[in-house]
C-alpha positions as CSV (number, residue, x, y, z in Angstrom):
1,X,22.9,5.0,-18.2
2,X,25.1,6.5,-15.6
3,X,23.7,7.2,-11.6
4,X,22.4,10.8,-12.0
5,X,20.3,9.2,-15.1
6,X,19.4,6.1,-13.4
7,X,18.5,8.6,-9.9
8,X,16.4,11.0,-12.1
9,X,14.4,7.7,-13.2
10,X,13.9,6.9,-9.8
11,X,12.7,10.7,-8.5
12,X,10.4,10.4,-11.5
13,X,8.9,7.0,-10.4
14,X,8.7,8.2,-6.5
15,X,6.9,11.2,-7.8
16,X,4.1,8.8,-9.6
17,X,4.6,6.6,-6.1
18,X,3.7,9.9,-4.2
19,X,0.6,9.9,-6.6
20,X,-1.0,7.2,-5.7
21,X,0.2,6.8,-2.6
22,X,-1.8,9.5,-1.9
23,X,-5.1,8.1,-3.9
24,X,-4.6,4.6,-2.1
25,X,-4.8,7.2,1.3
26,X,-7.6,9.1,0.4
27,X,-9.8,5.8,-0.6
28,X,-8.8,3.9,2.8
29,X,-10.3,7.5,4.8
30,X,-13.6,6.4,3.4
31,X,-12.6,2.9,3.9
32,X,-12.6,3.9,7.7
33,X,-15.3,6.1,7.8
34,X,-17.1,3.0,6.4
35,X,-15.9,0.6,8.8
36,X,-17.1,3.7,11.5
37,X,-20.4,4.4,10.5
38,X,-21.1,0.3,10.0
39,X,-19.5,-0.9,13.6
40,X,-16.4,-2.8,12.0
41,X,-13.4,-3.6,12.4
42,X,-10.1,-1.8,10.8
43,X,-8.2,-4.7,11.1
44,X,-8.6,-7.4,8.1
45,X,-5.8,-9.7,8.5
46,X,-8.0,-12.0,6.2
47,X,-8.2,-9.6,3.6
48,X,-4.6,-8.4,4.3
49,X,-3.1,-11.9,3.3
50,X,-5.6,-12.2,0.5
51,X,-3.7,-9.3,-0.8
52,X,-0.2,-10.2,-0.2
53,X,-1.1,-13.5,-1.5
54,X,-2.0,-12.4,-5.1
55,X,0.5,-10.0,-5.1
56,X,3.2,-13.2,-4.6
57,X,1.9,-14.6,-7.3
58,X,2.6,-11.6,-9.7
59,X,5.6,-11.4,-8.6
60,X,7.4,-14.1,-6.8
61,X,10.8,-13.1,-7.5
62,X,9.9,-10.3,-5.7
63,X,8.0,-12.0,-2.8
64,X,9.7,-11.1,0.3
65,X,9.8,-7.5,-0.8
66,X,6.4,-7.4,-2.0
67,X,4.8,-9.1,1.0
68,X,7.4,-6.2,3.2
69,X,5.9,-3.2,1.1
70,X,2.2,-4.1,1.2
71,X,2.4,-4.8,5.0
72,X,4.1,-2.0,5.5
73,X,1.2,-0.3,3.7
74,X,-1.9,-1.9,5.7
75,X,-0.2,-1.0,8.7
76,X,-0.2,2.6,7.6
77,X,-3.5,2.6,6.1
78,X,-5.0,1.1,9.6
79,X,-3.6,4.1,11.7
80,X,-4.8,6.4,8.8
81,X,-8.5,5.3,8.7
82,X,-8.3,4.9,12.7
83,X,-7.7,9.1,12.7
């Protein structure tokens, strides 16, 4: 493959990303309303590592990257469901 093959492969996946990114938003919203309506907290640092944990074990040649991404993520989805 050469790099405007391997790129389009890459917008293709980022489009599907975008997707669910965007599913994964909508479903922490409620998450927050939730949380809201039932006095709790956003924060889940518990839950968080539980995550990040079992995610490591999927893929742990990937650790470092994967823990990055998915705290990346909660940190996103706290300020989203904090709106």
């Amino acid at each position: 493959m050469d790099i405007d093959q391997l790129r389009e492969k890459i917008d293709q996946i980022d489009d599907q990303m975008l997707s669910l990114f965007e599913q994964r938003m909508a479903v922490a919203k409620q998450i927050g309303s939730y949380k809201k309506a039932h006095s709790l907290p956003v924060n889940n640092p518990l839950r968080e590592q539980e995550i990040i944990l079992r995610f490591r074990k999927k893929s742990p040649e990937l650790a470092e990257q994967t823990e990055s991404f998915f705290s990346a993520l909660f940190e996103i989805s706290k300020r989203y469901q904090e709106m």
